[in-house]
N, C-alpha and C positions, 0 to 999 in steps of 0.2 A: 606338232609332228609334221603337219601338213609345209613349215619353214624348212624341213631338214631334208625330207624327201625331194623338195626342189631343187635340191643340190646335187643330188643322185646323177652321175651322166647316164646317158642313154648307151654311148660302149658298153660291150661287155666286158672287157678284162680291166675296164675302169670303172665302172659299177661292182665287178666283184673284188675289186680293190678295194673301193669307200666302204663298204660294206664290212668287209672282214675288218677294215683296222678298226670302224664301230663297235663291230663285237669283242675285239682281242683289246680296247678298253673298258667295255660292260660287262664283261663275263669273268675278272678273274676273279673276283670276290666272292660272287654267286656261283660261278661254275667252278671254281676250282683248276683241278688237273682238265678241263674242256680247251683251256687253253694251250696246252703242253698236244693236245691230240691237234687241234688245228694248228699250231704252225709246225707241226713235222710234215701232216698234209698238205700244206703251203708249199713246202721245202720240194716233197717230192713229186707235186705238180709244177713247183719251178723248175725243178731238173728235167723233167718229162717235155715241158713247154720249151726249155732254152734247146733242149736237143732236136726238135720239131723246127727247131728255128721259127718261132711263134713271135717272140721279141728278139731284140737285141741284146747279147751281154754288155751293157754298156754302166760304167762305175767311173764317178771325179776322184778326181785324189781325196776328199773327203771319205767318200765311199770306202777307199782302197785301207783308208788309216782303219778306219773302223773295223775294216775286215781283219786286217794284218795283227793289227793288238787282241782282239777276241783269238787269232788263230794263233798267237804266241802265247796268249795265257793258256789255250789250252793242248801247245806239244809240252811248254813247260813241265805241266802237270804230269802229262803223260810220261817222260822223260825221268823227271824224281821219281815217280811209279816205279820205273823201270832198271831205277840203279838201288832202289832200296829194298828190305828185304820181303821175300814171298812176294815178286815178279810176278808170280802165276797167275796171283790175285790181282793184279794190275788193269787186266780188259777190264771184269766187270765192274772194277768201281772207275773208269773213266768213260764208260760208257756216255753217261750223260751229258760231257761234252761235246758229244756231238752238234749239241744246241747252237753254240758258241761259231760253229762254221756257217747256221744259214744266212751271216749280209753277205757269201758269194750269189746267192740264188735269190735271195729276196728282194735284196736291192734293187739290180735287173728287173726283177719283175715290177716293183713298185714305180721301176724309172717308164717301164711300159707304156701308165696314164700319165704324163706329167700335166694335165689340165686339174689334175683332181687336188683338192686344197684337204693334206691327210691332216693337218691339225686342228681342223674345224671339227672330223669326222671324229677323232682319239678326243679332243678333250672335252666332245658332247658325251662319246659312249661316256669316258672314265664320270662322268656326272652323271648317268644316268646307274654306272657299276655303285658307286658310293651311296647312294638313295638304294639303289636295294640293298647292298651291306647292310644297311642300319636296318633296314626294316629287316632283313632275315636275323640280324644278332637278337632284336628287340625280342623276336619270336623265339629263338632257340633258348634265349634266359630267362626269361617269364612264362612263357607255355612250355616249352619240351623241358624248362629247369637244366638245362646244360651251361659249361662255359661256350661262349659264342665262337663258332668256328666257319663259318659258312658255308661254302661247299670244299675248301681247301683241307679238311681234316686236320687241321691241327690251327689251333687258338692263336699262336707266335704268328704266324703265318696269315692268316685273316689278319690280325691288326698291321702287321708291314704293308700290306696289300692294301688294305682301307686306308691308312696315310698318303700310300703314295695318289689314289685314285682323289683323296683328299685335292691333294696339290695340285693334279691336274685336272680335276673338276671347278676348283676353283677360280682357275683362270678364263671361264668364261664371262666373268664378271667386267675382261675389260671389251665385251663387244658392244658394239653399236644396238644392239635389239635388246629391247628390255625384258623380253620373252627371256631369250638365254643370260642373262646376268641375275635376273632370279634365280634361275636353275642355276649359276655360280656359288650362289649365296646359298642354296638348299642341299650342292655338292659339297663345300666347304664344312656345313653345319653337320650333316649328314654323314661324311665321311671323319669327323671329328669325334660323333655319338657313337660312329661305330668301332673306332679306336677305342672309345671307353670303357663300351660294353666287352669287349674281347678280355677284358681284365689283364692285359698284357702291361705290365709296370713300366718296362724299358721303353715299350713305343710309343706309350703316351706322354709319357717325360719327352722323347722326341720331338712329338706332336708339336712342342712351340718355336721351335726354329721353324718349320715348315708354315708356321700360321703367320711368322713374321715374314719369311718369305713371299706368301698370299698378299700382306697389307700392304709391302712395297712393292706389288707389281702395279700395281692399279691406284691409291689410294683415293681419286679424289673419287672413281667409281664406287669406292666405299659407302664412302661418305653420300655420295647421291642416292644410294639404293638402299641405302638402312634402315628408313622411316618410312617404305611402302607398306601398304597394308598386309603384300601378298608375303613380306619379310619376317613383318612383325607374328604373322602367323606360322614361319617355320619355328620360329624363335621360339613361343609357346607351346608349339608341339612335342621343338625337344627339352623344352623344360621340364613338360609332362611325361616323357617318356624316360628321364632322369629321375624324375620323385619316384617313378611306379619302379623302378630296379634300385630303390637309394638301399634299401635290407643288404643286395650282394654286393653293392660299392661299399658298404660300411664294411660289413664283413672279410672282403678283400683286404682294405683298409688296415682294419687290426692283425690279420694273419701276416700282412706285412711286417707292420710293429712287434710282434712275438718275433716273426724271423731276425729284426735287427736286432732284436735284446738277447735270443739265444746266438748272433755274431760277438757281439758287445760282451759275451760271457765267455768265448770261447768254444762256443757250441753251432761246429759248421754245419749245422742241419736246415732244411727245408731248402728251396728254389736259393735264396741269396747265400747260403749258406756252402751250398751243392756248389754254388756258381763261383764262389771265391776258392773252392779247393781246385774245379776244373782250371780257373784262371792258374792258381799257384802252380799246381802239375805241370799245365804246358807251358808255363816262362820257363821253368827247372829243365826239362825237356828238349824246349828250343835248345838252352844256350848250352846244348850237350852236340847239338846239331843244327847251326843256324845258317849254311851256306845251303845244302842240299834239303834237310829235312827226314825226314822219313820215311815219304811214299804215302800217297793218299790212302792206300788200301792198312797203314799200319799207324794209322790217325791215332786213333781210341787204345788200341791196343797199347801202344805205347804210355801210354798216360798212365795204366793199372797199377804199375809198382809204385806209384809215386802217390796215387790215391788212396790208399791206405787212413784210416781214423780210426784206431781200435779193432774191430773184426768190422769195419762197414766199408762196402767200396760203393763205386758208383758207374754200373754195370747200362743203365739206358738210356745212356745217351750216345750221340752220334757225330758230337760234333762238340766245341770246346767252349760253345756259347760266348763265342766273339769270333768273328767271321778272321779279322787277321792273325787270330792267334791259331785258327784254326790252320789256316792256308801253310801258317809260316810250319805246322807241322809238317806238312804236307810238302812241303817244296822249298824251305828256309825260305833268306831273303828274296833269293831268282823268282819265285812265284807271288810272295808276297809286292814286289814289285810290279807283278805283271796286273796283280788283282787291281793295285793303286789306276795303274793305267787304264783297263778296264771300267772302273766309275769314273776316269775324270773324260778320257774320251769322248762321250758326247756332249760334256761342259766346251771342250776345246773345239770341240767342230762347229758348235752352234755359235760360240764366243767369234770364232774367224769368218764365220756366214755375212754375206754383203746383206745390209739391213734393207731389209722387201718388210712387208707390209707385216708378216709374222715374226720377225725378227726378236721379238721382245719377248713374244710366247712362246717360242723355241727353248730361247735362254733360259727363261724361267721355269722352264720343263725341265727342264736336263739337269737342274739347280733342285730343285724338288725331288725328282725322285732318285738322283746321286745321291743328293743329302740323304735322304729318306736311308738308304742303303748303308750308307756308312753309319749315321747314328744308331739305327736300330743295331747294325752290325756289332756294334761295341759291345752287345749285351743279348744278342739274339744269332740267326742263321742269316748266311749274304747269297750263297750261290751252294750249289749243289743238292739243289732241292727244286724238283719240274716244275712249280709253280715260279718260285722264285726267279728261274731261269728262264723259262720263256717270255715271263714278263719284261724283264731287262731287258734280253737281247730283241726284243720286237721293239719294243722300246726304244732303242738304241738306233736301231736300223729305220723304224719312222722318222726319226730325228734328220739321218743323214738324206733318206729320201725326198722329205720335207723342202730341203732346199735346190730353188730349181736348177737345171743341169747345167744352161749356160751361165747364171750367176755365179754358181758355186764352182766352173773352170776358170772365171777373172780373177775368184779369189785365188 
């Protein structure tokens, strides 16, 4: 601890810089919605700050791209909202885009300390976020007997969140200090047991592109750090913390197997079941309206006649359990394209980044938890959900702040 404190500058608004983005990597797992409340806090002490003239607005074209596509995806939305039917309902289901506007504010402020090294800071907390992941799932499945949710309230949600903190916990593996490349290998293992434990099907299937991702940022650090003592003992712990929950993996397991045998029969009951009729509803759907859509506020509704199975519909859910099929209700192609935009964005900023000494960990971040987004997305929620969202977009905006100001105007 006493390595990472040294790092801390003695400014203020760049020590409460390092700080926060430590937190808003360690806390979305554990805390939940804590992180949806601190970067609005952020947002409207950077509005407070720029208008005191405390920093400068200053944003690279990097900056500007990041902003401009987060603010295109969400007038899009707004827009579909607004030409489709019951308008009225339109504010309050787009309210939550407001998220999507803070790289105007945050950037700026993050450009404040440019002395401060944010990817040192993000992908210690997100190691330090994925070790407790695991330890609070371990606790909520074995002692309180729940599925593992952490502080995020919903299980879907803990496991996208423990992947991604996965990914970028992992990539301390390629530092110089053997101190933090154990905690690489303790975030990687860590955030992996706690994908497990979430009993979340689609994210753990995930789970192995992102772990191949891991082996080829670093490999030969792999290889070096495997056979430490301190290794060999994460290794055993989560083996042991696997055998002591193997009853609800097993169990998991076969409720899975019933669910494909009652598909295989024709019988669209349970999670895979539920999930195959939502998918069928919203293709039918779309291609009834696939330029504009429907209007966010008239997502779900629309799907009802079409979900029909006898006298059963499928009344609680909220979303189409595939993030593009959901969007495409939502806004046709125009948004669905905007979404595409939106995760590749920080692949494309970090890819044209002049190669500085973080270079590779950038990349590889933005590789992670883009990926993380989209695969999960296929079978789970993408955006519109506080946790999910402030995690991206701070995400998103570390990235671009990350690269320093005069580097990234040569680019």
């Amino acid at each position: 601890m006493k390595e990472y404190v040294a790092f801390l500058p003695r400014d203020g608004i760049a020590r409460n810089n390092a700080i926060a983005t430590f937190l808003m990597g360690a806390l979305p797992a554990v805390g939940g919605s804590v992180i949806s409340v601190m970067i609005h806090t952020f947002v409207v002490w950077a509005i407070i700050s720029l208008s005191l003239k405390r920093f400068e607005f200053r944003m690279t074209r990097g900056d500007r791209m990041l902003a401009w596509t987060f603010t295109a995806f969400a007038a899009l939305i707004v827009a579909t909202a607004l030409i489709g039917k019951n308008p009225t309902q339109a504010p309050r289901s787009t309210l939550w885009l407001i998220t999507f506007l803070a790289p105007w504010v945050m950037i700026p402020r993050l450009r404040a300390s440019p002395g401060v090294n944010y990817l040192l800071f993000y992908v210690t907390g997100a190691a330090v976020g994925a070790i407790g992941a695991c330890a609070l799932a371990f606790v909520q499945l074995t002692a309180v007997g729940i599925r593992p949710e952490g502080g995020a309230g919903n299980a879907d949600v803990f496991g996208i969140i423990s992947l991604c903190l996965m990914g970028l916990g992992g990539l301390n593996i390629a530092s110089s200090s053997t101190k933090r490349r154990v905690l690489g290998v303790a975030a990687a293992v860590a955030g992996g047991l706690a994908v497990i434990l979430s009993l979340t099907r689609g994210v753990a299937m995930s789970a192995l592109p992102i772990i191949a991702i891991l082996m080829a940022f670093a490999p030969s650090a792999w290889r070096s750090i495997l056979l430490r003592p301190a290794v060999l003992l994460i290794l055993v712990v989560a083996g042991l913390a696997l055998f002591g929950v193997h009853h609800s993996l097993d169990q998991r397991w076969l409720q899975t197997s019933q669910e494909f045998q009652l598909v295989l029969n024709d019988q669209h009951l349970g999670s895979v079941g539920e999930r195959l009729r939502l998918w069928k509803a919203a293709v039918e759907a779309i291609s009834q309206s696939p330029i504009w859509g429907y209007g966010i506020q008239n997502r779900m509704t629309t799907l009802l006649p079409m979900l029909r199975l006898g006298n059963t519909y499928i009344y609680n859910f909220t979303h189409a359990h595939n993030g593009f099929l959901s969007f495409a209700l939502d806004g046709g192609i125009f948004v669905v394209a905007a979404l595409v935009a939106v995760v590749w964005v920080p692949i494309t900023i970090a890819w044209r980044a002049p190669r500085d000494t973080n270079y590779h960990t950038r990349l590889f971040a933005t590789v992670a938890v883009s990926g993380t987004y989209v695969l999960c997305g296929m079978t789970q929620i993408m955006f519109k959900h506080d946790i999910m969202d402030s995690f991206f977009v701070f995400f998103a905006i570390l990235i671009a702040a990350s690269i320093p100001e005069d580097t990234a105007e040569q680019a």
